[in-house]
C-alpha beads as a LAMMPS data file, in Angstrom:
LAMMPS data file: protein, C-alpha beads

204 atoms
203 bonds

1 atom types
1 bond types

-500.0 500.0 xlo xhi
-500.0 500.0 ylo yhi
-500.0 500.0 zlo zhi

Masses

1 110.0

Atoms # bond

1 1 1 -464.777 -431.098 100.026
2 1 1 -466.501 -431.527 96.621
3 1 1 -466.688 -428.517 94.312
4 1 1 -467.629 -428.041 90.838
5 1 1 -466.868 -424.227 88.903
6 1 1 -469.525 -423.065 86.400
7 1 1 -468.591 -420.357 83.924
8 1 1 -471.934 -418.612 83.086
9 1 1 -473.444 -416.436 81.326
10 1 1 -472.094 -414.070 78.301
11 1 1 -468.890 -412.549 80.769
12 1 1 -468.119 -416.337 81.520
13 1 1 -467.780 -415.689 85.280
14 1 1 -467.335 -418.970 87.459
15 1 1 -469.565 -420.007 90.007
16 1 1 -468.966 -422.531 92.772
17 1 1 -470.634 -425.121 94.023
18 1 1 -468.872 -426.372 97.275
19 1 1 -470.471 -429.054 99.878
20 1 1 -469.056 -431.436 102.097
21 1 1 -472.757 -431.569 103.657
22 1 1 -474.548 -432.383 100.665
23 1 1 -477.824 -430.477 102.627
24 1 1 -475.947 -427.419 103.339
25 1 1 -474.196 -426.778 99.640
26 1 1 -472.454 -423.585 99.187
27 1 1 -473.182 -420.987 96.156
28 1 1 -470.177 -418.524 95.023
29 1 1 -470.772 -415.473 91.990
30 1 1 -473.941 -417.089 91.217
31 1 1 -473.405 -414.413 87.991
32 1 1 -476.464 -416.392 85.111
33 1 1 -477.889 -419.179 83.866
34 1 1 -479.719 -419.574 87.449
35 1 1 -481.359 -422.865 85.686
36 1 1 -478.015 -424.742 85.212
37 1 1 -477.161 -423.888 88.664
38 1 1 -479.989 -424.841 90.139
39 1 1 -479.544 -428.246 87.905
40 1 1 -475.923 -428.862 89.283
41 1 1 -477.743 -428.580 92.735
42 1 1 -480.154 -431.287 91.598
43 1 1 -478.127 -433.498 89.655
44 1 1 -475.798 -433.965 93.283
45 1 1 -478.689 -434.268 95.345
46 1 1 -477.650 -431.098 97.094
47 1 1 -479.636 -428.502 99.392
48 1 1 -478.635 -424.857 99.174
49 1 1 -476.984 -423.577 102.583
50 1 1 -475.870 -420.701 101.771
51 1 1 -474.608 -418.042 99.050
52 1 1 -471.756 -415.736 99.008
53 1 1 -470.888 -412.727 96.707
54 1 1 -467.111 -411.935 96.248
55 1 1 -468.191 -408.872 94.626
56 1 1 -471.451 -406.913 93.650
57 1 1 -470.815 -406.529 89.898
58 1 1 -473.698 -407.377 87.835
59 1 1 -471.786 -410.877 85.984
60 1 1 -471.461 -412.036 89.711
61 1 1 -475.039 -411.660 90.646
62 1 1 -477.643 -411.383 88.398
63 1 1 -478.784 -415.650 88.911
64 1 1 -479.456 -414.542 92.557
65 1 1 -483.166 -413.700 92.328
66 1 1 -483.954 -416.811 90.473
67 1 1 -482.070 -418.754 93.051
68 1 1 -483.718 -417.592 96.019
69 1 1 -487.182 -417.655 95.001
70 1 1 -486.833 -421.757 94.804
71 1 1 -485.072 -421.770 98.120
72 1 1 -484.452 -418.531 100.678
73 1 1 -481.060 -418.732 101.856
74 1 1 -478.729 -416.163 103.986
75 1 1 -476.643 -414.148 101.318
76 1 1 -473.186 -412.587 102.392
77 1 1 -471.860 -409.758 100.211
78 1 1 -469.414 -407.122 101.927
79 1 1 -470.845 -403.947 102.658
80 1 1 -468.917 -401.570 101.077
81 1 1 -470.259 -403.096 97.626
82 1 1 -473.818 -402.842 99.014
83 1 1 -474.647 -399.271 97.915
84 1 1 -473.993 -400.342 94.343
85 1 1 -475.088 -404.029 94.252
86 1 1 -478.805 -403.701 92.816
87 1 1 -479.087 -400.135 91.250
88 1 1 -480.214 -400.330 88.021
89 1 1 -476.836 -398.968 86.519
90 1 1 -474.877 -402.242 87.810
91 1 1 -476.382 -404.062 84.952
92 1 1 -475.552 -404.103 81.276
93 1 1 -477.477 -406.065 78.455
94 1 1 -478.222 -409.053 78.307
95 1 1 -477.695 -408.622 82.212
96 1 1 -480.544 -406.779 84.545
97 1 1 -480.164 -404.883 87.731
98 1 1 -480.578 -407.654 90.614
99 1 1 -482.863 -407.251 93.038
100 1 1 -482.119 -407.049 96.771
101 1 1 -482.274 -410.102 98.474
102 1 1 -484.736 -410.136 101.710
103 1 1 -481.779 -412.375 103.576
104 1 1 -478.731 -410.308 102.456
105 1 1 -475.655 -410.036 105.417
106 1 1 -473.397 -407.344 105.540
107 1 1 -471.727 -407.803 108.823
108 1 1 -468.803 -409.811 108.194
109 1 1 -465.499 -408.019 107.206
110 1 1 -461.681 -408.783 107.037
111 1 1 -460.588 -412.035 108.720
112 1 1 -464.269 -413.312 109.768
113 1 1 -464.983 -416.596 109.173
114 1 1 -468.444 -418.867 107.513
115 1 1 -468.762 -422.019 108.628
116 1 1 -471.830 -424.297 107.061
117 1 1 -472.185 -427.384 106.271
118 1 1 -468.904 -428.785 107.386
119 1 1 -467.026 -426.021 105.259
120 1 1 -465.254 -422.470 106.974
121 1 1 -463.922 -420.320 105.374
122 1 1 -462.244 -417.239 105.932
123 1 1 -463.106 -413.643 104.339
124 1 1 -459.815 -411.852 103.234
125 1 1 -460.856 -408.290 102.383
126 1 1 -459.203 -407.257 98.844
127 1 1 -460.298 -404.306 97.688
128 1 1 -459.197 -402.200 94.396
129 1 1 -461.549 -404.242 92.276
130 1 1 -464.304 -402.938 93.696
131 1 1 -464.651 -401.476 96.874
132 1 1 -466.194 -404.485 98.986
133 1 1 -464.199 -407.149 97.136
134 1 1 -463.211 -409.881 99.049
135 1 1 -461.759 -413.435 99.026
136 1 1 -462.794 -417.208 100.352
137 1 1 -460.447 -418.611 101.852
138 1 1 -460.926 -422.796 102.801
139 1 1 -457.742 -423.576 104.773
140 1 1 -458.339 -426.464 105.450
141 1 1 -458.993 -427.753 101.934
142 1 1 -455.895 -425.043 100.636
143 1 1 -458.484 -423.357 98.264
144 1 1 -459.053 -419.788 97.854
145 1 1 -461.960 -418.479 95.635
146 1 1 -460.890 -415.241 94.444
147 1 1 -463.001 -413.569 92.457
148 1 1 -461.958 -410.794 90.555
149 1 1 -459.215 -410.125 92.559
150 1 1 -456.545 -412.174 91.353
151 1 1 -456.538 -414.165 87.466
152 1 1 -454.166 -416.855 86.032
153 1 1 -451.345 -414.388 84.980
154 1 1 -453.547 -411.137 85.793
155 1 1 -455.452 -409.204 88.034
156 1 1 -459.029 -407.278 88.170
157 1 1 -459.348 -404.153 85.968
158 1 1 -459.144 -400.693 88.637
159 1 1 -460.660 -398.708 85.938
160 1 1 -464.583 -399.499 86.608
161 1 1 -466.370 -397.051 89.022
162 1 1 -464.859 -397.535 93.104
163 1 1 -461.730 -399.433 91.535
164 1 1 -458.818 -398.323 92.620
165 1 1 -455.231 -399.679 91.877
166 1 1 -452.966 -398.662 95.074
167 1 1 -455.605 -400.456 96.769
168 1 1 -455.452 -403.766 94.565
169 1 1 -452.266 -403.548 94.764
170 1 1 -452.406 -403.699 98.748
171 1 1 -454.569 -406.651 98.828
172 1 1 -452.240 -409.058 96.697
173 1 1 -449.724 -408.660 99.189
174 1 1 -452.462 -410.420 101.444
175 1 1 -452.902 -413.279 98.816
176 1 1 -448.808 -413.765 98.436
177 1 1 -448.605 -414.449 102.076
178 1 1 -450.825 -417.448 101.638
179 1 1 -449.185 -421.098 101.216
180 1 1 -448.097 -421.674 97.378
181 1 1 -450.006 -425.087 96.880
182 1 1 -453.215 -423.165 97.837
183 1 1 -455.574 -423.685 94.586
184 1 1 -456.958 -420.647 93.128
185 1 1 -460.834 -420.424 91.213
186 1 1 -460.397 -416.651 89.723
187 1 1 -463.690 -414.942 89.018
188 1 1 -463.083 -416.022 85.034
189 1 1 -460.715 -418.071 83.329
190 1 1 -458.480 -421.366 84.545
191 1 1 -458.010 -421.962 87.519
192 1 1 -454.296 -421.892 89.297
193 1 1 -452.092 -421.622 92.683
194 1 1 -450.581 -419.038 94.719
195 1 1 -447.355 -420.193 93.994
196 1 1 -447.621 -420.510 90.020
197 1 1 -448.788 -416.813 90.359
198 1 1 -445.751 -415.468 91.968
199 1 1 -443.568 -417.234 89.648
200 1 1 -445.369 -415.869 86.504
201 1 1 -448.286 -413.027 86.865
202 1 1 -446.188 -409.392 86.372
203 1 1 -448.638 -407.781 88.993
204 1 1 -447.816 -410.261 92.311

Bonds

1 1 1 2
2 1 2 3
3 1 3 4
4 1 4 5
5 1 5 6
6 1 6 7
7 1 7 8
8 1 8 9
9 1 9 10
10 1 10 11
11 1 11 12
12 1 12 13
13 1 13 14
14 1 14 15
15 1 15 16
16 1 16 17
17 1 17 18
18 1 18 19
19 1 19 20
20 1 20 21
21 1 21 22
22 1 22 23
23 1 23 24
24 1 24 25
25 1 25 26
26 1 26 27
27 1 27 28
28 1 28 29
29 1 29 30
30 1 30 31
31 1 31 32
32 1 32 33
33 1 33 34
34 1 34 35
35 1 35 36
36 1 36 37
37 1 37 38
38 1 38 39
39 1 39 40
40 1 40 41
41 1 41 42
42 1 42 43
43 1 43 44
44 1 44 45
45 1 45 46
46 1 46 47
47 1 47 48
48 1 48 49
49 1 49 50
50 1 50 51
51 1 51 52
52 1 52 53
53 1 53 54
54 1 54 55
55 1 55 56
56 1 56 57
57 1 57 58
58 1 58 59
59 1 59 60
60 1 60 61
61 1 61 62
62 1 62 63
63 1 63 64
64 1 64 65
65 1 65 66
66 1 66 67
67 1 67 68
68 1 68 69
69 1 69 70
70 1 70 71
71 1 71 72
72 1 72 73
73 1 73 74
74 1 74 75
75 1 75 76
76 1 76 77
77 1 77 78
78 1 78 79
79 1 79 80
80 1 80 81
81 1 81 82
82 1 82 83
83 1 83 84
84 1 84 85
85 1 85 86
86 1 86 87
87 1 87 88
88 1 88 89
89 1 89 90
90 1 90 91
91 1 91 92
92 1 92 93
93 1 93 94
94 1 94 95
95 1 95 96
96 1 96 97
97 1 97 98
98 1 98 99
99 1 99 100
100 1 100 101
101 1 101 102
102 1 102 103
103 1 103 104
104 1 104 105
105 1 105 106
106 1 106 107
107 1 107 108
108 1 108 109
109 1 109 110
110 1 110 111
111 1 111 112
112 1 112 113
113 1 113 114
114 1 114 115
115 1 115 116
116 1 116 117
117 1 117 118
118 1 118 119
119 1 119 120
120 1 120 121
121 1 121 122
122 1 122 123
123 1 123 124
124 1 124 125
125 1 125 126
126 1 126 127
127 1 127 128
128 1 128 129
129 1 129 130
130 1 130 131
131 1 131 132
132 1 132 133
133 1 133 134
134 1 134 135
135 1 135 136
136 1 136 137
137 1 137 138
138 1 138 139
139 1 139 140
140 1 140 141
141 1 141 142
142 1 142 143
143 1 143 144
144 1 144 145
145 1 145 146
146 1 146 147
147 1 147 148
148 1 148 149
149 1 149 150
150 1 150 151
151 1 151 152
152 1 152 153
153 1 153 154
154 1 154 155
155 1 155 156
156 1 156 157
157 1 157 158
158 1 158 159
159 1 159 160
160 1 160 161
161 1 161 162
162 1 162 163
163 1 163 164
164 1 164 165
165 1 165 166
166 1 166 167
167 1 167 168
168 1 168 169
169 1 169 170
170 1 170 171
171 1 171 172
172 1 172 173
173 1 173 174
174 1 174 175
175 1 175 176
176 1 176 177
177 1 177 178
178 1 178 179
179 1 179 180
180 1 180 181
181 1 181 182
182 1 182 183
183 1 183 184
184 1 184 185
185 1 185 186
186 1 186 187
187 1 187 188
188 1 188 189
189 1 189 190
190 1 190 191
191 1 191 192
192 1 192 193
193 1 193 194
194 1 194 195
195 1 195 196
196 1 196 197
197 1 197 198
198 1 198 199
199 1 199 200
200 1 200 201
201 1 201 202
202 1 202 203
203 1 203 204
């Protein structure tokens, strides 16, 4: 698997770019800066397969329009972010409301897998961020793309509209159970492991 991690735009989320099939490339929190995206694509001589939202906040999304009007590709988000994803109050300057993709999929939930492009992954439902939040998790390549779930020595803030911390706090007991060497790209910041997290972050 070959991956690079983007931080974009002014909240510094990371997007992921993941392809083993370099026709069939995968696009995570594609958040801003659609053009730099799109350039990573280029510069890799990479396709788009497919894009998936780990959440529907407005730094996670807002490149997607821009995206799919050079190339139309299925979206997956989790439904239970869907009634928020493109109002016009999930944006906030220099960020505006995202429009809703044609191709958007809202029928996978907890434990479904993606495959494309030589890549599956899982979806691990973790909630308490927001309510549809949900993790990527590539066994096979012991990687877990986490979003805002789960941060080098933190977790996502509860206190935004649908967040909720009983229920964060439920879904990182799903994330502990996973192997400690799996590698970790949080939805900002450094990257880390599952086991360097329950060593040192106060909230696993």
């Amino acid at each position: 698997m070959n991956l690079k991690v983007l931080s974009v735009g002014p909240y510094e989320a990371n997007c992921s770019v993941l392809w083993n099939d370099p026709e069939k490339a995968w696009v995570v929190d594609p958040g801003a800066d659609a053009e730099r995206i799109l350039s990573t694509l280029e510069k890799n001589d990479l396709t788009l397969g497919v894009i998936v939202l780990t959440h529907a906040h407005f730094d996670h999304i807002s490149a997607l329009h821009e995206i799919l009007a050079l190339k139309d590709v299925p979206v997956y988000l989790h439904k239970a972010d869907e009634p928020f994803a493109f109002h016009p109050m999930n944006a906030s300057p220099p960020y505006s409301a995202t429009e809703r993709p044609a191709g958007i999929i809202l029928d996978k939930g907890d434990g479904d897998t993606l495959e494309c492009g030589g890549l599956k992954a899982r979806f691990i439902a973790t909630p308490g961020h927001t309510p549809g939040g949900w993790c990527l998790h590539f066994e096979d390549e012991a990687l877990l793309v986490a979003g805002d779930t789960l941060f080098a020595g933190s977790v996502g803030r509860t206190d935004l509209p649908g967040g909720d911390w009983d229920t964060l706090a439920t879904s990182l007991k799903k994330l502990k159970l996973l192997p400690d060497e799996t590698r970790v790209i949080c939805g900002h910041g450094p990257e880390t492991t599952i086991g360097t997290e329950k060593k040192r972050n106060p909230y696993l």
